[in-house]
C-alpha positions in Angstrom: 0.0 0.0 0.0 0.9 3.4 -0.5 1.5 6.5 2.0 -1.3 9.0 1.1 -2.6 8.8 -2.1 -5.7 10.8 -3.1 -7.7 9.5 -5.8 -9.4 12.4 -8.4 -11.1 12.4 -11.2 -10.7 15.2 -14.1 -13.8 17.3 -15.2 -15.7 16.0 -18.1 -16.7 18.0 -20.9 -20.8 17.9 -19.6 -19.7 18.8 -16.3 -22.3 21.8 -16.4 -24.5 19.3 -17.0 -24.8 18.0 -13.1 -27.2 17.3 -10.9 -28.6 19.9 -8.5 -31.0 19.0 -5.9 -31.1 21.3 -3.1 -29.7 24.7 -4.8 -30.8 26.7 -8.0 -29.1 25.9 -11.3 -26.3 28.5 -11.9 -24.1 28.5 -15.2 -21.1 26.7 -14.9 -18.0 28.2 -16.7 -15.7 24.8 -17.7 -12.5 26.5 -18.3 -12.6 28.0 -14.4 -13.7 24.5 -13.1 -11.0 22.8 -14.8 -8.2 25.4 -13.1 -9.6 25.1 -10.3 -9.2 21.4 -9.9 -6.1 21.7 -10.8 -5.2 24.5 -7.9 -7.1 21.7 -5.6 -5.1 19.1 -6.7 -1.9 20.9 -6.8 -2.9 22.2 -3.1 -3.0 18.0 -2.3 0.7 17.5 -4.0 2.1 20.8 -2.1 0.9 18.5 1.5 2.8 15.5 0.6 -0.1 13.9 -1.0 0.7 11.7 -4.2 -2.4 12.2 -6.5 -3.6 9.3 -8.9 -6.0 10.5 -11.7 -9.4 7.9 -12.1 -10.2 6.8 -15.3 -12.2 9.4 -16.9 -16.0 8.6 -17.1 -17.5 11.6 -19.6 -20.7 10.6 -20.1 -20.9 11.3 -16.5 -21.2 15.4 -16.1 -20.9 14.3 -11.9 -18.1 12.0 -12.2 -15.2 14.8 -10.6 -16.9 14.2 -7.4 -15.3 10.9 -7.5 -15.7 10.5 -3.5 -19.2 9.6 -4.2 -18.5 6.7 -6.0 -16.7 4.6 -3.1 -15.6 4.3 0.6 -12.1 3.6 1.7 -11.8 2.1 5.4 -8.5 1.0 6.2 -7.3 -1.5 3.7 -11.0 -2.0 2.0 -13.3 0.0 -0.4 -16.6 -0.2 -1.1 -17.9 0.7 -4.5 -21.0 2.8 -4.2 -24.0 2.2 -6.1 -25.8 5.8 -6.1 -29.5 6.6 -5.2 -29.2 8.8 -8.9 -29.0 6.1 -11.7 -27.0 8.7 -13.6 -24.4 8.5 -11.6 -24.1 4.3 -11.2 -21.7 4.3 -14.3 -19.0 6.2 -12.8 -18.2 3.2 -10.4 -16.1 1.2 -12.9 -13.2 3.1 -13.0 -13.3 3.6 -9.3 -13.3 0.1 -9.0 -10.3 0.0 -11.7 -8.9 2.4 -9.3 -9.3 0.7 -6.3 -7.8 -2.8 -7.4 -4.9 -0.4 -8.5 -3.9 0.2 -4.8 -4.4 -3.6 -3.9 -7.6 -2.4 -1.2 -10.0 -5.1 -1.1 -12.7 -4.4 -3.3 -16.7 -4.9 -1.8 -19.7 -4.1 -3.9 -22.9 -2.5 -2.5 -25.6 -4.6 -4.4 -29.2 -4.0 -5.6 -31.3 -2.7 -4.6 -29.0 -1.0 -2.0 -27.7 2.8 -2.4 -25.1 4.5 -1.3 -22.7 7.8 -2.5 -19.6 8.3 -0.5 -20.4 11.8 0.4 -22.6 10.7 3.1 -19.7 8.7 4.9 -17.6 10.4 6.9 -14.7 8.6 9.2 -13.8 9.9 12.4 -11.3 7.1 14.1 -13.2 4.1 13.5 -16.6 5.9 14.1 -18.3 6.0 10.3 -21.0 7.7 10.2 -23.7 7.4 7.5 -26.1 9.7 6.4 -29.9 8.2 5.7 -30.1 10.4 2.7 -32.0 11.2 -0.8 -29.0 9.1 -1.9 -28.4 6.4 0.7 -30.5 4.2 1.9 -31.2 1.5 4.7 -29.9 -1.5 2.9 -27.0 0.2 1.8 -26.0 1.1 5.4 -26.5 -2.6 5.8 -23.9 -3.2 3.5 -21.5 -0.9 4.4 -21.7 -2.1 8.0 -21.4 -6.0 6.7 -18.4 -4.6 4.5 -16.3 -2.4 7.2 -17.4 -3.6 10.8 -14.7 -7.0 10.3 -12.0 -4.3 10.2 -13.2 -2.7 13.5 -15.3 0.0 11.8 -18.3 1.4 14.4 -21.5 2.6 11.9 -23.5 5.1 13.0 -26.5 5.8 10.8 -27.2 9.8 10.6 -30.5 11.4 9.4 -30.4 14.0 6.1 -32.7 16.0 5.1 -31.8 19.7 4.4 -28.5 18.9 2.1 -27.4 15.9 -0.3 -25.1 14.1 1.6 -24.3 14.3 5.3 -20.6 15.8 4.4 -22.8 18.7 2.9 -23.6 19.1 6.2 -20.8 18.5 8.7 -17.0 17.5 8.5 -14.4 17.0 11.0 -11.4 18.6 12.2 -8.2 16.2 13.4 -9.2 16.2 16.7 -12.6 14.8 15.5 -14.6 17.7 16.7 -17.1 18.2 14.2 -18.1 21.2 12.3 -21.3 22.0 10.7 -23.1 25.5 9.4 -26.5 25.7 11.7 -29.0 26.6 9.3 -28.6 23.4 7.3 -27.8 21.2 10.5 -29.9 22.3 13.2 -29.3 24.7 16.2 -28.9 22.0 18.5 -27.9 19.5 15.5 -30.6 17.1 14.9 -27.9 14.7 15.7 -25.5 14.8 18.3 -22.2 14.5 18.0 -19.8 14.1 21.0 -17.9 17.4 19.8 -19.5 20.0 17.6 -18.3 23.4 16.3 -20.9 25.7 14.7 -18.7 27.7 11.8 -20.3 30.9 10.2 -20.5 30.4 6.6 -21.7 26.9 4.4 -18.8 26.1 2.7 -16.7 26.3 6.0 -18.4 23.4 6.9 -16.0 21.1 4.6 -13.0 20.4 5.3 -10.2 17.9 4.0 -7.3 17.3 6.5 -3.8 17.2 4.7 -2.2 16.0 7.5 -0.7 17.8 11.0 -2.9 21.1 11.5 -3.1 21.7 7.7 -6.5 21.7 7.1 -8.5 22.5 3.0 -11.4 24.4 2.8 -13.5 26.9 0.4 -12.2 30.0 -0.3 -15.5 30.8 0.1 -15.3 30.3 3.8 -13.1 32.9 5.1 -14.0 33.7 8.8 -14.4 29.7 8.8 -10.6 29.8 8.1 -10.1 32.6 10.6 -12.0 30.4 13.5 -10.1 27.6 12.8 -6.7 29.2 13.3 -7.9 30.7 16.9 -7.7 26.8 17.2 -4.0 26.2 16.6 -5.0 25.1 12.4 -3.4 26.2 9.1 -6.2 26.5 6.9 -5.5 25.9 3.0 -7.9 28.0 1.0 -9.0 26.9 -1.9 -11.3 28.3 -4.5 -13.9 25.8 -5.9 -17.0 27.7 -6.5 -17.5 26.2 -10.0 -18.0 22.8 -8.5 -19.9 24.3 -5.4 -22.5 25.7 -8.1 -23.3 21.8 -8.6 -23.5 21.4 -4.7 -19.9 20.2 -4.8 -17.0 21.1 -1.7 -13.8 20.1 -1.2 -14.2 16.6 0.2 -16.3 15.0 -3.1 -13.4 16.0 -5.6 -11.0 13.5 -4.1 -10.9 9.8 -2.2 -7.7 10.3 0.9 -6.2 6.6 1.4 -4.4 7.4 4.2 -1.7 4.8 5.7 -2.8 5.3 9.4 -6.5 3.5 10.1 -7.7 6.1 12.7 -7.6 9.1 10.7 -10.9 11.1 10.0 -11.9 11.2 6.2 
């Protein structure tokens, strides 16, 4: 196995063509989105990640948010099979990518669902958001998959975002953050360590390792808060891809080398 490696997937060419579900259809200007994956990824490389492109799928405008199409728990993955049909093609080269690493490769099955945005890892607490695009028998699955290797699944209600990481992330401590208006003020679940942050797009974060933490550009008293707390934050700016309700976590898979890392 590799150190960390993120996995990402290159815009297509109907990449304006994505799915929104909880937001208003704005344009989407391709040349932007496609230099501002490349500052993302670049952003990885500069943190002493090794990046490792996904086969392209471009009959898939969703298929950049390639964390959607699987979940990575220690030496495992599990291919997703997506509550949006559209999106079920993308999974082959995922898969492809997967095998590439030598993880051990699980399916979720019909008539299961499941995207990877609604899985987020904190330790060996993975919690899974009941979602628009997950359902009950794919939590099943993902439990049968992941709790062998130690893995603790806590099912999470969504209902005001797509997937539970549009909601709430977490920092390296495992406190978790999330924007009230789309979580609840309390949360309508409880974590055992929650941070409120000001703005939507603070609410996503990717840790890079130590206290470097990515976020949105878009979230810039986010990134002020979370330096009070002893972070680096990593600005980037994505707001092409947040336009199709994307954030810094779905444009890339972490395979990290150390099991109780949050994802």
């Amino acid at each position: 196995m590799p150190g960390r490696t993120a996995l990402i997937r290159r815009p297509g060419p109907r990449l304006a063509d994505g799915l929104v579900t909880h937001i208003a259809r704005a344009p989407v200007d391709a040349a932007l989105a496609l230099q501002q994956w490349e500052d993302y990824c670049r952003a990885l490389r500069d943190h002493g990640w090794r990046t490792v492109e996904v086969p392209p799928a471009d009959d898939c405008p969703d298929a950049v948010f390639v964390e959607d199409a699987m979940v990575v728990f220690r030496t495992a993955a599990l291919i997703a099979r997506s509550g949006a049909p559209s999106r079920r093609p993308e999974t082959a080269g995922a898969e492809e990518a997967a095998e590439a690493l030598g993880l051990t490769v699980h399916r979720v099955r019909a008539p299961g669902t499941l995207d990877g945005g609604d899985v987020l890892k904190i330790g060996d607490t993975v919690y899974v958001g009941r979602s628009g695009r997950t359902d009950a028998d794919g939590i099943r699955q993902l439990r049968a998959a992941f709790e062998p290797l130690g893995a603790r699944v806590v099912p999470v209600p969504v209902e005001k975002v797509l997937h539970l990481k549009s909601a709430v992330t977490a920092l390296p401590d495992g406190t978790v953050l999330g924007h009230p208006p789309l979580v609840g003020e309390p949360p309508a679940f409880t974590f055992p360590r929650f941070l409120p942050v000001p703005e939507e797009p603070g609410a996503h974060v990717v840790l890079l390792g130590g206290p470097h933490v990515l976020l949105s550009a878009n979230a810039p008293r986010t990134a002020a808060l979370l330096a009070t707390r002893g972070l680096h934050p990593v600005p980037v700016d994505i707001g092409e891809f947040e336009k199709l309700e994307g954030c810094v976590t779905c444009l890339s898979v972490r395979v990290r080398d150390l099991p109780d890392a949050a994802g």
